[in-house]
OpenMM code with the backbone's topology and positions (N, CA, C; nanometers):
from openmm import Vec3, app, unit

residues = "UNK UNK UNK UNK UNK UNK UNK UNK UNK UNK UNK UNK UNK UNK UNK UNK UNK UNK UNK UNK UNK UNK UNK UNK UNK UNK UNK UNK UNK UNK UNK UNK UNK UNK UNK UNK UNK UNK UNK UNK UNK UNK UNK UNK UNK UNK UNK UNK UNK UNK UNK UNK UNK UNK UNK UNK UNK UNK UNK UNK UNK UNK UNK UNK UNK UNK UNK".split()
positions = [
    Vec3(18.9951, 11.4800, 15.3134),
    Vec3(18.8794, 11.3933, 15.3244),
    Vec3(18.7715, 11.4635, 15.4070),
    Vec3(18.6262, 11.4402, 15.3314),
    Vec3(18.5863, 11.5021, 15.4299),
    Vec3(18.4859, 11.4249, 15.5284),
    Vec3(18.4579, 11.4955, 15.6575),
    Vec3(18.4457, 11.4225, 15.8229),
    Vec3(18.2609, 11.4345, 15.7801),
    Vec3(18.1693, 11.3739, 15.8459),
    Vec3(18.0712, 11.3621, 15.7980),
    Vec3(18.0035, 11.4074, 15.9272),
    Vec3(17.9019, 11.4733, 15.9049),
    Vec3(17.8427, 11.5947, 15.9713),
    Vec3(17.6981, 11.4886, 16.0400),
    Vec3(17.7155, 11.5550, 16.2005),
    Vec3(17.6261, 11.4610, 16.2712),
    Vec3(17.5300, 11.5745, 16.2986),
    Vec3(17.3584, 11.5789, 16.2638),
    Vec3(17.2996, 11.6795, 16.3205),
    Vec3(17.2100, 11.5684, 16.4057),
    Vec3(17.1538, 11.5855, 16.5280),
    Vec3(17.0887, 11.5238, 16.5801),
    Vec3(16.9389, 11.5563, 16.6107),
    Vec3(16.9063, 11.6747, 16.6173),
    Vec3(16.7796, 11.7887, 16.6203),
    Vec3(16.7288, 11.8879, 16.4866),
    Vec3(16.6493, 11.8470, 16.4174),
    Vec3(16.6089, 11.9953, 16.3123),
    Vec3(16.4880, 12.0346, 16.3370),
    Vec3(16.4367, 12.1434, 16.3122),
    Vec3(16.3366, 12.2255, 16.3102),
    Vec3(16.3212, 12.3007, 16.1738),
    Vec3(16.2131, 12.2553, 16.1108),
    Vec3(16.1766, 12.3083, 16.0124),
    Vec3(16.0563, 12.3712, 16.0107),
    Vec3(16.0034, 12.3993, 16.1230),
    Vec3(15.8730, 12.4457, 16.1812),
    Vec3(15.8371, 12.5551, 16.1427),
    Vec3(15.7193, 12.6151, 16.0506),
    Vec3(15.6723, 12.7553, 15.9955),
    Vec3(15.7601, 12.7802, 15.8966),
    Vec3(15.8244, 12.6869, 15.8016),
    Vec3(15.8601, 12.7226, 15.7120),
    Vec3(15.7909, 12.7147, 15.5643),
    Vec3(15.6748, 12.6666, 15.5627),
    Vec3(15.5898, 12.6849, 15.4472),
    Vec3(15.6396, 12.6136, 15.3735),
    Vec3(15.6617, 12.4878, 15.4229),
    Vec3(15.6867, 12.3655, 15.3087),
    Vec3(15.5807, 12.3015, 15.2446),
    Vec3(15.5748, 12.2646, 15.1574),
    Vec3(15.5169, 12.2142, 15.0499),
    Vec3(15.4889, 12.0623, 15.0734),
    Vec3(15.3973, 12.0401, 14.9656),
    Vec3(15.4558, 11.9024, 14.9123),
    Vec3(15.5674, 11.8793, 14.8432),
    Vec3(15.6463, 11.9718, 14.7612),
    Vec3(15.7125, 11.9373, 14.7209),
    Vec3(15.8548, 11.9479, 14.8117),
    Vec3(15.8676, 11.9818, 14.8611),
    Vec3(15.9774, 12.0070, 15.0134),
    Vec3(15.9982, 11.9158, 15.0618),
    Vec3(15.8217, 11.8830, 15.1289),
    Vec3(15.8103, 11.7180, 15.2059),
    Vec3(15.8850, 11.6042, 15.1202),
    Vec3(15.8023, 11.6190, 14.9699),
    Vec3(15.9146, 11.5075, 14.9225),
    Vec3(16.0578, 11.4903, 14.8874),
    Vec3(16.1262, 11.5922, 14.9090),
    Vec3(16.2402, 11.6149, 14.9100),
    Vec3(16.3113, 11.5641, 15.0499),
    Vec3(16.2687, 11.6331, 15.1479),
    Vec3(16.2818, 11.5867, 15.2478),
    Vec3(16.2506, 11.4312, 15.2837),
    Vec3(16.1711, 11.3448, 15.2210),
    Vec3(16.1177, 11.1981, 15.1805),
    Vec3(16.3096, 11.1345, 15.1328),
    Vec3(16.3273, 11.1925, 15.0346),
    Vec3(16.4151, 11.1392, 14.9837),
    Vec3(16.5647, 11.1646, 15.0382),
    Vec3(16.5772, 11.2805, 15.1429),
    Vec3(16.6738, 11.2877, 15.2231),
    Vec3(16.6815, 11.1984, 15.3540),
    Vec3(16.5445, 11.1897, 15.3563),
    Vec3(16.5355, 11.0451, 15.4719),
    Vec3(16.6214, 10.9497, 15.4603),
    Vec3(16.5447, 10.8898, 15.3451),
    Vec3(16.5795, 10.7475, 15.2851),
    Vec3(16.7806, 10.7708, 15.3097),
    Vec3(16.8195, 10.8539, 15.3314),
    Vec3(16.9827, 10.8442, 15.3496),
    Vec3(17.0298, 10.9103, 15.4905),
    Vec3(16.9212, 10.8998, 15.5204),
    Vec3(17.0060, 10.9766, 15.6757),
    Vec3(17.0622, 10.8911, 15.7537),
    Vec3(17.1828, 10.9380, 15.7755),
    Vec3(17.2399, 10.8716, 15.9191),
    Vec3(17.2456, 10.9293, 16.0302),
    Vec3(17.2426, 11.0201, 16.0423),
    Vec3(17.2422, 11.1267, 16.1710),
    Vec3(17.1178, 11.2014, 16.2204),
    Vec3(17.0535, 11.2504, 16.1549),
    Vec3(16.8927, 11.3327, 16.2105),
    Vec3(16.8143, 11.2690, 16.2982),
    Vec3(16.7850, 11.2977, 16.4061),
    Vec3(16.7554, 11.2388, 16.5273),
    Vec3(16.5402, 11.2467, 16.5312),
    Vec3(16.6025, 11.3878, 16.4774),
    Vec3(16.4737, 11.4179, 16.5777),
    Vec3(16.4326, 11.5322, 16.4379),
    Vec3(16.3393, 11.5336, 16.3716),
    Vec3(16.2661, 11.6632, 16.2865),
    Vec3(16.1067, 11.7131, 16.3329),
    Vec3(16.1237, 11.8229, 16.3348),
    Vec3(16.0233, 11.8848, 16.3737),
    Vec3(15.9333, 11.9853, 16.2454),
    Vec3(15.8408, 11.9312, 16.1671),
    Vec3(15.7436, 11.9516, 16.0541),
    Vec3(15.6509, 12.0454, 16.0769),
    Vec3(15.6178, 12.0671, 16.1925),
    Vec3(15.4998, 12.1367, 16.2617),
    Vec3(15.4720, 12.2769, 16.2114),
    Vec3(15.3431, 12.3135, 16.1781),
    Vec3(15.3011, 12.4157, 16.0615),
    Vec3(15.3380, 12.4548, 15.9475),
    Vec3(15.3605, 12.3696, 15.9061),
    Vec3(15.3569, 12.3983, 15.7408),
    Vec3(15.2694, 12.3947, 15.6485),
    Vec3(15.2928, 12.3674, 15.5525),
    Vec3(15.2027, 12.3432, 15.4318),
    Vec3(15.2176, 12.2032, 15.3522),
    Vec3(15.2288, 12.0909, 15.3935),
    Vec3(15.2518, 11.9882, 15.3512),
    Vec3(15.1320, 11.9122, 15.3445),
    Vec3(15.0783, 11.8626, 15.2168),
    Vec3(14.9060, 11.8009, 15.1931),
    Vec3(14.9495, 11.6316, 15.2371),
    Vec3(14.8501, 11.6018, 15.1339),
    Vec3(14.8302, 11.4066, 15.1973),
    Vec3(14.9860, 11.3844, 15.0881),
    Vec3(14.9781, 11.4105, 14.9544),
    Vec3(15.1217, 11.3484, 14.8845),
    Vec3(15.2326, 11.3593, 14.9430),
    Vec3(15.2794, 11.4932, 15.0087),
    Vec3(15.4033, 11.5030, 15.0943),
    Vec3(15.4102, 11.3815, 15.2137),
    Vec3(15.2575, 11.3854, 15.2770),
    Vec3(15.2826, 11.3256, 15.3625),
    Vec3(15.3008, 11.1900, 15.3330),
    Vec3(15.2752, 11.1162, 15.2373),
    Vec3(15.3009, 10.9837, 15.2072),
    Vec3(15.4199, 10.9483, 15.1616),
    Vec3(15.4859, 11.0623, 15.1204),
    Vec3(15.6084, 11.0519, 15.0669),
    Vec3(15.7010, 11.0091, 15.1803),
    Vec3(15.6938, 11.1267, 15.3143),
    Vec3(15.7321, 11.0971, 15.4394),
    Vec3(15.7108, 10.9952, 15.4997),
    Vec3(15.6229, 10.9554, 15.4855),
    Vec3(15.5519, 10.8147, 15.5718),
    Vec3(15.6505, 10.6846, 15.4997),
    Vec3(15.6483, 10.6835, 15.3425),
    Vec3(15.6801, 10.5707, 15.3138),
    Vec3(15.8511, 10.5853, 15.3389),
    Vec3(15.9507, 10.6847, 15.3378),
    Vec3(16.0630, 10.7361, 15.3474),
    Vec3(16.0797, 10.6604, 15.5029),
    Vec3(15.9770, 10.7233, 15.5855),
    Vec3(15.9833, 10.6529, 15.7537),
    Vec3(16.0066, 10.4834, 15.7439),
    Vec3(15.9492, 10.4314, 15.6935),
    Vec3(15.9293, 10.3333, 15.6564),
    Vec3(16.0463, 10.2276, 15.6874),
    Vec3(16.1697, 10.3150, 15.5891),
    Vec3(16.3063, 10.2382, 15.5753),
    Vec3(16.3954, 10.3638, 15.6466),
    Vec3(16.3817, 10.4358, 15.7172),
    Vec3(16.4867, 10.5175, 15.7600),
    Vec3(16.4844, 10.4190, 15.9464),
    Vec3(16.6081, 10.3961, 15.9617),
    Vec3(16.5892, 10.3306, 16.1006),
    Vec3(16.6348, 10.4291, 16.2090),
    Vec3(16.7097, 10.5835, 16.1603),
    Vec3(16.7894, 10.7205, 16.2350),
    Vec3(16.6637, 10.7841, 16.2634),
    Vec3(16.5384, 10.8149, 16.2217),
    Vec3(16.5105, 10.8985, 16.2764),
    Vec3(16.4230, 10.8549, 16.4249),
    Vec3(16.4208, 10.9302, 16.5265),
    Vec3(16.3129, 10.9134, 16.6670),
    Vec3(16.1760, 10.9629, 16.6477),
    Vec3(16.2130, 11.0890, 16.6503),
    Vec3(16.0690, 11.1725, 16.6847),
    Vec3(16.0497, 11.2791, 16.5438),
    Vec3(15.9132, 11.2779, 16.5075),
    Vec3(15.9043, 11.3202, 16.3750),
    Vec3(15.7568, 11.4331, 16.4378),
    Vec3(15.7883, 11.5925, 16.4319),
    Vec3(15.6528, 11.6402, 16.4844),
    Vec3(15.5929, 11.7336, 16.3853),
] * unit.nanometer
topology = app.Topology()
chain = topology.addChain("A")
for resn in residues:
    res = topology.addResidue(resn, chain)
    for name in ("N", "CA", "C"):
        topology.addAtom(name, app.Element.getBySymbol(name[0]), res)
């Protein structure tokens, strides 16, 4: 069986994400139980990514701090 993996901190910072990343990441929200804390900071993510994120925030109640 397998044990389910707790990350509490990510950094995705300067990785040249997209919109299409962001919304990926949108839709990994919507199921997180563990991610505490993500850090977005310099990328490449326009207004669609970001709405994707925003509305994902919306219903995710795990995450804290989003930078």
């Amino acid at each position: 069986e397998k044990q389910p993996i707790f990350l509490f901190l990510g950094s995705l910072a300067e990785n040249q994400i997209s919109n299409k990343g962001a919304k990926a990441l949108a839709r990994s929200l919507l199921v997180n139980r563990s991610l505490m804390v993500l850090d977005l900071r310099s990328n490449s993510i326009g207004p669609t990514g970001a709405k994707a994120l925003a509305e994902a925030l919306k219903k995710n109640q795990i995450l804290l701090s989003l930078k």
